[in-house]
PQR file of N, CA, C, O and H, with PARSE charges and radii, in Angstrom:
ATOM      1  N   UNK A   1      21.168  10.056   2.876 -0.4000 1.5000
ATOM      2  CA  UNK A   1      21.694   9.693   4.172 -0.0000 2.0000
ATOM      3  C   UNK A   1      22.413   8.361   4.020  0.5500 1.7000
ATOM      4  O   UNK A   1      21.911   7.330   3.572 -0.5500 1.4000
ATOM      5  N   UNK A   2      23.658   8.527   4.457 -0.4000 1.5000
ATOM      6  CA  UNK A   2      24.211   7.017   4.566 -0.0000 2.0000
ATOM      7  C   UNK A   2      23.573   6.226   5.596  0.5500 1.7000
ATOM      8  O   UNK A   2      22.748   6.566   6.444 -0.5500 1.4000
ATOM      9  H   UNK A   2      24.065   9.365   4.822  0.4000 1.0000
ATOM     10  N   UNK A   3      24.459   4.389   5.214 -0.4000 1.5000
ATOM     11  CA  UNK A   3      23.592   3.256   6.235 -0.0000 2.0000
ATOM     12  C   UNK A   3      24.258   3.787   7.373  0.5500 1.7000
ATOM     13  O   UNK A   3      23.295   4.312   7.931 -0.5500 1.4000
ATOM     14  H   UNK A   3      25.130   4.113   4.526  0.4000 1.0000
ATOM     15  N   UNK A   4      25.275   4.026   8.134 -0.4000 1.5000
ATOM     16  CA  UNK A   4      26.001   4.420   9.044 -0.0000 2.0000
ATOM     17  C   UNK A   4      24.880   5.443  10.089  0.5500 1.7000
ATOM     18  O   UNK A   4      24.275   5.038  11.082 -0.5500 1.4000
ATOM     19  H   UNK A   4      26.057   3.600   7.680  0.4000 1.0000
ATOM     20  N   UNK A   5      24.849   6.652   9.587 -0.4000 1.5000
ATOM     21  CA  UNK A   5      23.638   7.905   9.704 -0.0000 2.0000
ATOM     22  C   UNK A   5      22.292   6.914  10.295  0.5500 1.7000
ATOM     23  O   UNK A   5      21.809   6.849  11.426 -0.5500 1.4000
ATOM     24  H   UNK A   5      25.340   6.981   8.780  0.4000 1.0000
ATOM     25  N   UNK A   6      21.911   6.160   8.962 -0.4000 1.5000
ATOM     26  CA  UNK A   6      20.505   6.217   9.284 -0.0000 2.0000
ATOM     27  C   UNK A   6      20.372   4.732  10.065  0.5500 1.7000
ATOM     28  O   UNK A   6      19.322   4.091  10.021 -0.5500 1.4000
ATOM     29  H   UNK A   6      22.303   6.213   8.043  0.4000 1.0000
ATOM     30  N   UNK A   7      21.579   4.261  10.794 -0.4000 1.5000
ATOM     31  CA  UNK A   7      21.701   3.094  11.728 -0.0000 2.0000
ATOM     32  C   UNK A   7      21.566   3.551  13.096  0.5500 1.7000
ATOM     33  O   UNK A   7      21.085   3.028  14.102 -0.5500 1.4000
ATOM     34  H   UNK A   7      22.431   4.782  10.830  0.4000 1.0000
ATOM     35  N   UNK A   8      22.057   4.541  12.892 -0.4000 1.5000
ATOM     36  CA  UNK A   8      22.559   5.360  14.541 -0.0000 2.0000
ATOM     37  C   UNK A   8      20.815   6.534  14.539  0.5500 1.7000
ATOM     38  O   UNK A   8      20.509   7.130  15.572 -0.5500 1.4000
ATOM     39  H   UNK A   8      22.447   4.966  12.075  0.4000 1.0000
ATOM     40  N   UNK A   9      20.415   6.584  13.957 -0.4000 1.5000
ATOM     41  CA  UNK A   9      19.155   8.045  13.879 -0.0000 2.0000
ATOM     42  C   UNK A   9      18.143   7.437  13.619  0.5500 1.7000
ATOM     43  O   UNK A   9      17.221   8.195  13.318 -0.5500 1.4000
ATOM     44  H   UNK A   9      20.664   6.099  13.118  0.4000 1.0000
ATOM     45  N   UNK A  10      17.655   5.352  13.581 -0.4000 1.5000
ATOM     46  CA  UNK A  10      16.774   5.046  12.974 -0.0000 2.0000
ATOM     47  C   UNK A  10      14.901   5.559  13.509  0.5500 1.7000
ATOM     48  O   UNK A  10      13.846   5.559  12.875 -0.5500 1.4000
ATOM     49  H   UNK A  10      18.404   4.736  13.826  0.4000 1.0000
ATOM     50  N   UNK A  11      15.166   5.845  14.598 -0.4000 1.5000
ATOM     51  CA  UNK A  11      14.321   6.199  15.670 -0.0000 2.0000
ATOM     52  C   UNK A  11      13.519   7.750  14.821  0.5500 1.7000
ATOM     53  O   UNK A  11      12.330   7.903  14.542 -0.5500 1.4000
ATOM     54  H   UNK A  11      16.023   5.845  15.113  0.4000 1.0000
ATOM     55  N   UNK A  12      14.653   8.688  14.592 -0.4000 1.5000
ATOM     56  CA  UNK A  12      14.609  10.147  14.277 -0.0000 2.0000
ATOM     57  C   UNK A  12      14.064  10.073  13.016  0.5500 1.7000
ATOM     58  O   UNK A  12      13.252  10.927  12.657 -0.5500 1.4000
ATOM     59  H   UNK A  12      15.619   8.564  14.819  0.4000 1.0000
ATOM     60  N   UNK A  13      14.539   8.788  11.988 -0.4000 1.5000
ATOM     61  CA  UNK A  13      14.312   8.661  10.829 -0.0000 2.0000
ATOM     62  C   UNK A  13      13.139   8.169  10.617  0.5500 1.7000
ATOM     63  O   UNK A  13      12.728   8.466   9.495 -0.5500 1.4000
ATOM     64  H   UNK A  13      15.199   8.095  12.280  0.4000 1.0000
ATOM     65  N   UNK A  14      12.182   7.323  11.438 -0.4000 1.5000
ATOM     66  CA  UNK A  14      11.196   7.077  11.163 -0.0000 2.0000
ATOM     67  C   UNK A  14       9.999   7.992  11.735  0.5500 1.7000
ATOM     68  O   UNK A  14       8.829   7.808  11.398 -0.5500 1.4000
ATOM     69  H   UNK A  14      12.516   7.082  12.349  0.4000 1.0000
ATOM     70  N   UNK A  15      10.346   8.844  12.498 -0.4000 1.5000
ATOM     71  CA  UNK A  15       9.101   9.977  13.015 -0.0000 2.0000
ATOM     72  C   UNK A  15       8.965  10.785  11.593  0.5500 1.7000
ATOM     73  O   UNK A  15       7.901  11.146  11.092 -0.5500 1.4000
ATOM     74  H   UNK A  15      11.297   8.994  12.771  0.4000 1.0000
ATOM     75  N   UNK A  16      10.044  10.951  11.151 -0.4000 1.5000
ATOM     76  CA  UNK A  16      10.023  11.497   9.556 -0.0000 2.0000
ATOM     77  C   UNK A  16       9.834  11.213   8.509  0.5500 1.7000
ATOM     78  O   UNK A  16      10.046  11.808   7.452 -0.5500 1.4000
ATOM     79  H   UNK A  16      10.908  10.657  11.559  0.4000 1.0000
ATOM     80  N   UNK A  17       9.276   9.951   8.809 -0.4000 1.5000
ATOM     81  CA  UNK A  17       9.151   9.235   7.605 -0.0000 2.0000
ATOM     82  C   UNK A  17       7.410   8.979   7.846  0.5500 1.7000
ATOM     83  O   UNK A  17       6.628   8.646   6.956 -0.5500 1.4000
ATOM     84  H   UNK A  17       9.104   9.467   9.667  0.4000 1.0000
ATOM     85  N   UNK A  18       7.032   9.255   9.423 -0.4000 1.5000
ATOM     86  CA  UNK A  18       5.790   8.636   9.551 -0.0000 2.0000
ATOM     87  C   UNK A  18       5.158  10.188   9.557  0.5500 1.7000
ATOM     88  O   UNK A  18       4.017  10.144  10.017 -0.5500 1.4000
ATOM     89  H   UNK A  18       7.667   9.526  10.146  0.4000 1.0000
ATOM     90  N   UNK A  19       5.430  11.113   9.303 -0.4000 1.5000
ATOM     91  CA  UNK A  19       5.182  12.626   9.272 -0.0000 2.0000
ATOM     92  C   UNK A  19       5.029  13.183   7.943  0.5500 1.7000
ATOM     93  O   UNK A  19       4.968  14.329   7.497 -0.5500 1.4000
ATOM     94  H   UNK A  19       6.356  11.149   8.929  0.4000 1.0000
ATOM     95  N   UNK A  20       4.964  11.384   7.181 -0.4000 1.5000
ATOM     96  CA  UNK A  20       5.125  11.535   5.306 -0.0000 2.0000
ATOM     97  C   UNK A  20       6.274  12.322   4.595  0.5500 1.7000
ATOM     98  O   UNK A  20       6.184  13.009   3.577 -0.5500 1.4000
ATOM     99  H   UNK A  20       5.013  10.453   7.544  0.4000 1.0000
ATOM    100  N   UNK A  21       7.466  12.045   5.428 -0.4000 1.5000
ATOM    101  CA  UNK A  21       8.443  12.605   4.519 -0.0000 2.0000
ATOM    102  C   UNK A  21       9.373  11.057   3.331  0.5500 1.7000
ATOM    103  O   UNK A  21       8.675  10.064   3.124 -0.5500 1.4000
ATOM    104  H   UNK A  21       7.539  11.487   6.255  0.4000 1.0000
ATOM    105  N   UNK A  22      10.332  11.076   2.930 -0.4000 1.5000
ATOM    106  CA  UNK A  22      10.720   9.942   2.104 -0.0000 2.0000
ATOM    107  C   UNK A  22      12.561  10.301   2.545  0.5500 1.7000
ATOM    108  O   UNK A  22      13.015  11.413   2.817 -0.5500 1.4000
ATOM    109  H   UNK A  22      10.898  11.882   3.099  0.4000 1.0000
ATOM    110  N   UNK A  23      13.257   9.114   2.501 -0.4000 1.5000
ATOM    111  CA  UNK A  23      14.154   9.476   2.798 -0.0000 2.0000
ATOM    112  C   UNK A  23      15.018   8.198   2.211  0.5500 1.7000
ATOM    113  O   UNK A  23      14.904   7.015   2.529 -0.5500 1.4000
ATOM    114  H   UNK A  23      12.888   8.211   2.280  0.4000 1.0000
ATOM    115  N   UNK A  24      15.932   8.808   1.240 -0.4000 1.5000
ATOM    116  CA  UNK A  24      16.824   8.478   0.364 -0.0000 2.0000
ATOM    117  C   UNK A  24      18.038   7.246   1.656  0.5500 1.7000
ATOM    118  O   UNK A  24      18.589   7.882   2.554 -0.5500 1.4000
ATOM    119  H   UNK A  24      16.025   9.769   0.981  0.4000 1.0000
ATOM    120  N   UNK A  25      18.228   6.190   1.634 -0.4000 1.5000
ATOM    121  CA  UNK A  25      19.357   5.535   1.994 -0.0000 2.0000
ATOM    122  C   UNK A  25      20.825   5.069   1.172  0.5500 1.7000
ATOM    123  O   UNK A  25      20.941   4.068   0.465 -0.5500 1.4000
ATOM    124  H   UNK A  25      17.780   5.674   0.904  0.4000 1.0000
ATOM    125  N   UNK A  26      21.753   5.944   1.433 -0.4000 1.5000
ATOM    126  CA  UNK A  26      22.909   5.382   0.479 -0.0000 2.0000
ATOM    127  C   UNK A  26      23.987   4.963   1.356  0.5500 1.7000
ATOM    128  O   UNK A  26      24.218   5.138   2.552 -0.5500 1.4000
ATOM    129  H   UNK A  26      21.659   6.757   2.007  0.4000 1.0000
ATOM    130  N   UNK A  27      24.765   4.168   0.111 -0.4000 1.5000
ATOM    131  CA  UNK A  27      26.069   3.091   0.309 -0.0000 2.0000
ATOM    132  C   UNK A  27      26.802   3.484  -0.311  0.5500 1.7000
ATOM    133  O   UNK A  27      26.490   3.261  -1.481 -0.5500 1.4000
ATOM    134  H   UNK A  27      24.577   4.026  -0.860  0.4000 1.0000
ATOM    135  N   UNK A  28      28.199   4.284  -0.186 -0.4000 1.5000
ATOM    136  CA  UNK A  28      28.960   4.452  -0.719 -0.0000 2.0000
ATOM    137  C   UNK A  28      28.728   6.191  -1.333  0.5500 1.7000
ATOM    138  O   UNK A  28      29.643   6.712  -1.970 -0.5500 1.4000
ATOM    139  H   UNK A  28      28.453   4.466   0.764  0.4000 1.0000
ATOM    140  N   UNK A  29      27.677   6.809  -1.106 -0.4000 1.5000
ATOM    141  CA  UNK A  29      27.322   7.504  -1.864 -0.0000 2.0000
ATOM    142  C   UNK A  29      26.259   7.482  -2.874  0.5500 1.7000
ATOM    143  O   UNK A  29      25.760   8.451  -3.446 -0.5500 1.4000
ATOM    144  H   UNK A  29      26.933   6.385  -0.589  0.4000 1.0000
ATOM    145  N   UNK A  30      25.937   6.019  -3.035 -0.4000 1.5000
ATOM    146  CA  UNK A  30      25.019   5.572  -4.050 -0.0000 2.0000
ATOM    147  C   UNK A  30      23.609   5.221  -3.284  0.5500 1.7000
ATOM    148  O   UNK A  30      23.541   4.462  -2.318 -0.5500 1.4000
ATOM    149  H   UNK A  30      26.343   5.232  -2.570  0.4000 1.0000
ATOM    150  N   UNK A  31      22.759   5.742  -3.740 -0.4000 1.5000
ATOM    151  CA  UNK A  31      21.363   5.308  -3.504 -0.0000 2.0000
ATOM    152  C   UNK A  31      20.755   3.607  -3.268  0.5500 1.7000
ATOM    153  O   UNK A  31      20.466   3.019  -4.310 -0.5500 1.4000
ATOM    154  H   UNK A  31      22.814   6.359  -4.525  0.4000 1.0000
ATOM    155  N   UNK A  32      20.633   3.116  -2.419 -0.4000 1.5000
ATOM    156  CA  UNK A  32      19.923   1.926  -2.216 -0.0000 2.0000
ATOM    157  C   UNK A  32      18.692   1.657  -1.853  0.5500 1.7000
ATOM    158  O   UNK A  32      18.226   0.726  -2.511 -0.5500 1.4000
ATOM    159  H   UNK A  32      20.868   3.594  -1.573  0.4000 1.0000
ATOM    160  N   UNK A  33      17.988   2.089  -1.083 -0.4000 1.5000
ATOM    161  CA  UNK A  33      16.424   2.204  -0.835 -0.0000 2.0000
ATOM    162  C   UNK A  33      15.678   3.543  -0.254  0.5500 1.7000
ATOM    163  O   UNK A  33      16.264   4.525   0.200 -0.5500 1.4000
ATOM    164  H   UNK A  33      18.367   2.845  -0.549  0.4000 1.0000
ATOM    165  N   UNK A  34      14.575   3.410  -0.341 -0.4000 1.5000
ATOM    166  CA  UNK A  34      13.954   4.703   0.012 -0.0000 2.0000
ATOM    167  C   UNK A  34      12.840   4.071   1.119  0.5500 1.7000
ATOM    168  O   UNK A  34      12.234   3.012   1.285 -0.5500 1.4000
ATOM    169  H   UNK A  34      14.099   2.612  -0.710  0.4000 1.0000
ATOM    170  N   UNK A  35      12.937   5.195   1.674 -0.4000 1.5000
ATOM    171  CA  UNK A  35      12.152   4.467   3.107 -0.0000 2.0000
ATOM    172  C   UNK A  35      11.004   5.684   3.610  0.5500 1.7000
ATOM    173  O   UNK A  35      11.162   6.795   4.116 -0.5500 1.4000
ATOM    174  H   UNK A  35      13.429   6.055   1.540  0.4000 1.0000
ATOM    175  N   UNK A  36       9.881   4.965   3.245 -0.4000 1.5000
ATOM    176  CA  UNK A  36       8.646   5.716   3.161 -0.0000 2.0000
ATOM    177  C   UNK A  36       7.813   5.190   3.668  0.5500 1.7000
ATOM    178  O   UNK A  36       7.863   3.970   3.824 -0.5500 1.4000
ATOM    179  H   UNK A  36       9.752   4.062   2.835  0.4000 1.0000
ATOM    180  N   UNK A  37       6.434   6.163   4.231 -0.4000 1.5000
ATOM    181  CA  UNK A  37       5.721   6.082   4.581 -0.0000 2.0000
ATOM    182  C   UNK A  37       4.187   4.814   3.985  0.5500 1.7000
ATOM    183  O   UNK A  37       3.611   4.890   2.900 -0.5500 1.4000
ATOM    184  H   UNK A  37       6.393   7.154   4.104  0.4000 1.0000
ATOM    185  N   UNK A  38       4.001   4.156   4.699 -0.4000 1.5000
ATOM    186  CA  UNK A  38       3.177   3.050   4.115 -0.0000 2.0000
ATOM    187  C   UNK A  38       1.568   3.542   4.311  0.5500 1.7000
ATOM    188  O   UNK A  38       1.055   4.330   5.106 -0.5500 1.4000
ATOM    189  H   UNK A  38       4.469   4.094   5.581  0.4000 1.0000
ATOM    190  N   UNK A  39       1.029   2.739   3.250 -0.4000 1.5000
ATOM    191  CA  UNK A  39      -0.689   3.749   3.051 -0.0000 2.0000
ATOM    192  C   UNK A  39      -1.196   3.704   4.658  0.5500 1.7000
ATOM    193  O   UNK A  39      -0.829   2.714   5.290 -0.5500 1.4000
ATOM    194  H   UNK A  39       1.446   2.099   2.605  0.4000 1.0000
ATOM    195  N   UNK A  40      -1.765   4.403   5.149 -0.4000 1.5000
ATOM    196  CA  UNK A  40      -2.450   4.099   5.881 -0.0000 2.0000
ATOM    197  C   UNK A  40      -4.342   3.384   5.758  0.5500 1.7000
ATOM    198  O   UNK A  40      -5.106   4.043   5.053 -0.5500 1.4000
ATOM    199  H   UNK A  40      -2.063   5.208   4.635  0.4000 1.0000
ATOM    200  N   UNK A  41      -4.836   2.260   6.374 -0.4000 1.5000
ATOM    201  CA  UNK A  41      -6.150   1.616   5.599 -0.0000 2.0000
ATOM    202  C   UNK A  41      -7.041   2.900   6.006  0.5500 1.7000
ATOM    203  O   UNK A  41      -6.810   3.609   6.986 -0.5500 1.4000
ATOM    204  H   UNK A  41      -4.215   1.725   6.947  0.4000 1.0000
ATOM    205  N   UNK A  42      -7.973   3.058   5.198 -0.4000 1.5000
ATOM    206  CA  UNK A  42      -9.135   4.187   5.752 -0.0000 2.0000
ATOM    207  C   UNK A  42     -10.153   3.963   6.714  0.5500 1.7000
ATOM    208  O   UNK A  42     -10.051   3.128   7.613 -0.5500 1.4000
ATOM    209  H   UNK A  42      -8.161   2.481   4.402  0.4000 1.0000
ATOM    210  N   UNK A  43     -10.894   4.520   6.580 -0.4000 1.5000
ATOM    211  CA  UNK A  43     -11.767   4.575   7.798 -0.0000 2.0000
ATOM    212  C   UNK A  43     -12.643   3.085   7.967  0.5500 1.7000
ATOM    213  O   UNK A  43     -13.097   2.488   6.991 -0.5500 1.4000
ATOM    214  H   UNK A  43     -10.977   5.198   5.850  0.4000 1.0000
ATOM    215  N   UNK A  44     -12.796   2.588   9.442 -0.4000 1.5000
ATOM    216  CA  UNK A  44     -12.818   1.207   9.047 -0.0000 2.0000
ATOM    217  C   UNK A  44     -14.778   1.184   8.752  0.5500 1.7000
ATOM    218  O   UNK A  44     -15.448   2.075   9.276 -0.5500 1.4000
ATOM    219  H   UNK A  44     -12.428   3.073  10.235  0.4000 1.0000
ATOM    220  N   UNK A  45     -15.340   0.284   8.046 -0.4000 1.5000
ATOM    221  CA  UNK A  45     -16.905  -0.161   7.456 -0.0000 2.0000
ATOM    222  C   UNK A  45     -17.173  -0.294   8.495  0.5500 1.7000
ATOM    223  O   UNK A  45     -16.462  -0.782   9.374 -0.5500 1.4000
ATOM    224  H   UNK A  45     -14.796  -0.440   7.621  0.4000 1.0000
ATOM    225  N   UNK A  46     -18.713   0.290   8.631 -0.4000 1.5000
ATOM    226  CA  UNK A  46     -19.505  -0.409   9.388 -0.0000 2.0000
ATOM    227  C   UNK A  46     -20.402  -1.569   8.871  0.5500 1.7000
ATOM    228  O   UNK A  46     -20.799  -1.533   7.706 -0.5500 1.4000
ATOM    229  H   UNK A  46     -19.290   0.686   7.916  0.4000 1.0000
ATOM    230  N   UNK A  47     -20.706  -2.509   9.624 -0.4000 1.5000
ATOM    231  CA  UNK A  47     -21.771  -3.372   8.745 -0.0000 2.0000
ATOM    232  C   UNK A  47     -22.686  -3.236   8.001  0.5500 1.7000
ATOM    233  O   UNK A  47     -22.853  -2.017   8.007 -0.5500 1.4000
ATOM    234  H   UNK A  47     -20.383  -2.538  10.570  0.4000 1.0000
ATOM    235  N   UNK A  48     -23.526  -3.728   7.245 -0.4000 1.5000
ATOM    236  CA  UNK A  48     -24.833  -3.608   6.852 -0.0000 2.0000
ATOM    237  C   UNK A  48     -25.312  -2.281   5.902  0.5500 1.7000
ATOM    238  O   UNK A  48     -26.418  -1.992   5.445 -0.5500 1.4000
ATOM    239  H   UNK A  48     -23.390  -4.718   7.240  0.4000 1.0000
ATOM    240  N   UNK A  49     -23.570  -1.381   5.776 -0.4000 1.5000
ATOM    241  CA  UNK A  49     -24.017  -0.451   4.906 -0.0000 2.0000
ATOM    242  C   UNK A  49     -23.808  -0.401   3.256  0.5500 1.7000
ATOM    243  O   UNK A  49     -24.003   0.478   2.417 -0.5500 1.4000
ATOM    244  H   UNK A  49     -22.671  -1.615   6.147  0.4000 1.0000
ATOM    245  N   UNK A  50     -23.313  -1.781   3.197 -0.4000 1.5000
ATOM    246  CA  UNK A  50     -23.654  -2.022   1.856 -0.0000 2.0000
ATOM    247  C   UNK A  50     -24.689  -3.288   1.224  0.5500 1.7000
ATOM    248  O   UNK A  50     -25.011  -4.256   1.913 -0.5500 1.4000
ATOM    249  H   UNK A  50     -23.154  -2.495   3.879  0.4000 1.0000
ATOM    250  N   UNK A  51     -25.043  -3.133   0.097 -0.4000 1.5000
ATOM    251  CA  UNK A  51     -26.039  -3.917  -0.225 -0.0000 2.0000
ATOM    252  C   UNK A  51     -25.501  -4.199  -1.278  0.5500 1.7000
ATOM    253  O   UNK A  51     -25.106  -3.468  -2.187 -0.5500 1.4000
ATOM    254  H   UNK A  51     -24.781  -2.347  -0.463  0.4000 1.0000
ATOM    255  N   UNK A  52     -25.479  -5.576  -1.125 -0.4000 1.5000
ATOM    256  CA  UNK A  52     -25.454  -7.097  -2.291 -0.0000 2.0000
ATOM    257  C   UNK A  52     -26.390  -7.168  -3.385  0.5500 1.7000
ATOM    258  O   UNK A  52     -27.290  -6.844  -2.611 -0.5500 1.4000
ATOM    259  H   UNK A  52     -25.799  -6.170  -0.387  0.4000 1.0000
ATOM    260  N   UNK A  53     -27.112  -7.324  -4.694 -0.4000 1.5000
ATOM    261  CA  UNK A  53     -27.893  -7.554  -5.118 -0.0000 2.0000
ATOM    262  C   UNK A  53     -27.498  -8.888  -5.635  0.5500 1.7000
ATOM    263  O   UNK A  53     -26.320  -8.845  -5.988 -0.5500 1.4000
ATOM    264  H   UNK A  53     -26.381  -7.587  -5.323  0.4000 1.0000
ATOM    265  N   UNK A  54     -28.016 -10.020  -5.808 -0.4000 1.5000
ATOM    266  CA  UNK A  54     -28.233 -11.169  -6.306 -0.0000 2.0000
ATOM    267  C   UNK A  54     -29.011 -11.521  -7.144  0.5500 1.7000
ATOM    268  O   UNK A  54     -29.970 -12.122  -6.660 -0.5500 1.4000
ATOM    269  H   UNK A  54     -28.973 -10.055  -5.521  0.4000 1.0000
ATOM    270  N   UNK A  55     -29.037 -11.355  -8.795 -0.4000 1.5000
ATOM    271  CA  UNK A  55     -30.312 -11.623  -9.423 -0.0000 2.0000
ATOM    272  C   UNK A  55     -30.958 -12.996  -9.290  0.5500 1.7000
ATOM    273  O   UNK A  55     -30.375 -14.080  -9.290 -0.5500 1.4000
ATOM    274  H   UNK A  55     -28.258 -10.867  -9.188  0.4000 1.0000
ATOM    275  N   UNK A  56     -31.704 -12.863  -9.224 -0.4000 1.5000
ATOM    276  CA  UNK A  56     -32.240 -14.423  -9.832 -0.0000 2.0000
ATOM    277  C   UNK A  56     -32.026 -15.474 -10.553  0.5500 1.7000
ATOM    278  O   UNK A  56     -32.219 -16.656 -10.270 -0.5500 1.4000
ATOM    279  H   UNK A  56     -32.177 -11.982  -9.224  0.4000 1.0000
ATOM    280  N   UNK A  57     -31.499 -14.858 -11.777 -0.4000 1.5000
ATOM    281  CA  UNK A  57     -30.532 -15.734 -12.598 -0.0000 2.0000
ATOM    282  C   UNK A  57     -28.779 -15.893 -12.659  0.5500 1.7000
ATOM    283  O   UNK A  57     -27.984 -16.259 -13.524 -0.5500 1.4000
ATOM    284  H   UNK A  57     -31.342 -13.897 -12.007  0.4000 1.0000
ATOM    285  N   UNK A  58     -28.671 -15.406 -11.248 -0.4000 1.5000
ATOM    286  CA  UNK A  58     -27.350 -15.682 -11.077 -0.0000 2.0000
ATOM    287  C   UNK A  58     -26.035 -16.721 -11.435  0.5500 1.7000
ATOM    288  O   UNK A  58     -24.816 -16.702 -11.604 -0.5500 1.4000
ATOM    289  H   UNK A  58     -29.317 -15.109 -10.545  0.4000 1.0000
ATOM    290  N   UNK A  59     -27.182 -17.618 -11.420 -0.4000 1.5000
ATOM    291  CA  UNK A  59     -26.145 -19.095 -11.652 -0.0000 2.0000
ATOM    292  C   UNK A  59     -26.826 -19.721 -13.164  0.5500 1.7000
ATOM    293  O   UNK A  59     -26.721 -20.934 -13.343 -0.5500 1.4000
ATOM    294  H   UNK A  59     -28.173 -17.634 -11.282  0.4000 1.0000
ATOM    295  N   UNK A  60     -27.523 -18.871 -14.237 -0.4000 1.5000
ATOM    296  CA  UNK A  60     -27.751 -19.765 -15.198 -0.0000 2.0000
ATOM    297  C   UNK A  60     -26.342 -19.488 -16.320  0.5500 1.7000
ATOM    298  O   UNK A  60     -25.531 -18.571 -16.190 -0.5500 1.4000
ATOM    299  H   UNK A  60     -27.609 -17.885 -14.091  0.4000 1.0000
ATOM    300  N   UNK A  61     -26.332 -20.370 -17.234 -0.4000 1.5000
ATOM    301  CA  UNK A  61     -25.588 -20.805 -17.594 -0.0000 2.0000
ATOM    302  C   UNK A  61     -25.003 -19.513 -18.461  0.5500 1.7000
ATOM    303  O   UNK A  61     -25.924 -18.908 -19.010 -0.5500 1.4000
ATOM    304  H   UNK A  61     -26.991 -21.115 -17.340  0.4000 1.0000
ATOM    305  N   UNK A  62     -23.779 -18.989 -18.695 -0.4000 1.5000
ATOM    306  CA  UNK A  62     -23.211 -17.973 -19.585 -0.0000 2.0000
ATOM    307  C   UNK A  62     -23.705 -18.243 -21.275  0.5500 1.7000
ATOM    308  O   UNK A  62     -23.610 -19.357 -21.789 -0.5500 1.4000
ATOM    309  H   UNK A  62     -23.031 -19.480 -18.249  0.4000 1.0000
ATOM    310  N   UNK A  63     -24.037 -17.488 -21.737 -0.4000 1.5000
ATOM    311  CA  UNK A  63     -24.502 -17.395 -23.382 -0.0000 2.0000
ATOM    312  C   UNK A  63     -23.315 -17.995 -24.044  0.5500 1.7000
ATOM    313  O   UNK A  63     -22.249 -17.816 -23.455 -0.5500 1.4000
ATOM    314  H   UNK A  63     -24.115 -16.583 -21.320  0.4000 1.0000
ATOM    315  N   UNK A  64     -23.285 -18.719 -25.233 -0.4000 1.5000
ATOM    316  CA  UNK A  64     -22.113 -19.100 -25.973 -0.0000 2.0000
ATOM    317  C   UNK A  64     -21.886 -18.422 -26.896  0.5500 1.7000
ATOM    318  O   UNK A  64     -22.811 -18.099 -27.642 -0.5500 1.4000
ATOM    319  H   UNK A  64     -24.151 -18.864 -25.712  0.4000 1.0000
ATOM    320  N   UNK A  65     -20.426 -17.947 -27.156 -0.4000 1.5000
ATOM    321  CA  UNK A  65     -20.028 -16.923 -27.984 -0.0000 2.0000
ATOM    322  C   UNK A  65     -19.246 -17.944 -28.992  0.5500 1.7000
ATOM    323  O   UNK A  65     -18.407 -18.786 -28.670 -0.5500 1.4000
ATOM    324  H   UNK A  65     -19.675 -18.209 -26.550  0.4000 1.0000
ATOM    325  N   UNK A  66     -19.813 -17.604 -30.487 -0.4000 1.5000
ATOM    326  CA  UNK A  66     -19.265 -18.370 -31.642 -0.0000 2.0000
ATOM    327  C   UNK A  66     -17.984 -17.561 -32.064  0.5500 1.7000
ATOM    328  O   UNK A  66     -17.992 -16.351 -32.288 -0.5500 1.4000
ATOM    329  H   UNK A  66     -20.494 -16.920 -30.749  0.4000 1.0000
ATOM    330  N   UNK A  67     -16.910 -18.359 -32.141 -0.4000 1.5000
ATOM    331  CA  UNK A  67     -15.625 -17.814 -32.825 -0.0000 2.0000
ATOM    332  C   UNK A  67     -14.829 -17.059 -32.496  0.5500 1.7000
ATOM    333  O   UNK A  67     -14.405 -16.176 -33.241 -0.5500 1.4000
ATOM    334  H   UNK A  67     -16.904 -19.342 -31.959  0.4000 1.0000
ATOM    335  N   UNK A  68     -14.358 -17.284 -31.012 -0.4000 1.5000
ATOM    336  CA  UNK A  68     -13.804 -16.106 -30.353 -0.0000 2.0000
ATOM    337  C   UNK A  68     -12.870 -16.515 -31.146  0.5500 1.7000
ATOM    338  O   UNK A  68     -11.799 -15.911 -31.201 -0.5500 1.4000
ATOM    339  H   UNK A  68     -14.703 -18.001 -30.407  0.4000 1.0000
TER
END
């Protein structure tokens, strides 16, 4: 689709694009961007349904590795 087309149809072009289609934009005939559908985030967390473990020795000191 030329910029011309998809200036005047941007409305038409994005129900189609949000319906997961992809749609080629050209200049001259030549390809310039593609205009697609963006992830949608998933289903949103509820709290408290994940669990943290924290060992005990969380904060002691890392082992020293000779001779990396």
């Amino acid at each position: 689709m030329n910029v011309h087309e998809a200036k005047t149809h941007l409305s038409r072009l994005l129900e189609r694009v949000r319906q997961g289609e992809q749609v080629v934009i050209a200049r001259a005939g030549t390809p310039v961007a593609i205009l697609s559908p963006i992830d949608q985030p998933g289903e949103k967390r509820a709290p408290g349904h994940d669990r943290v473990v924290i060992h005990v020795d969380f904060d002691a000191p890392l082992p020293e590795f000779e001779n990396l």
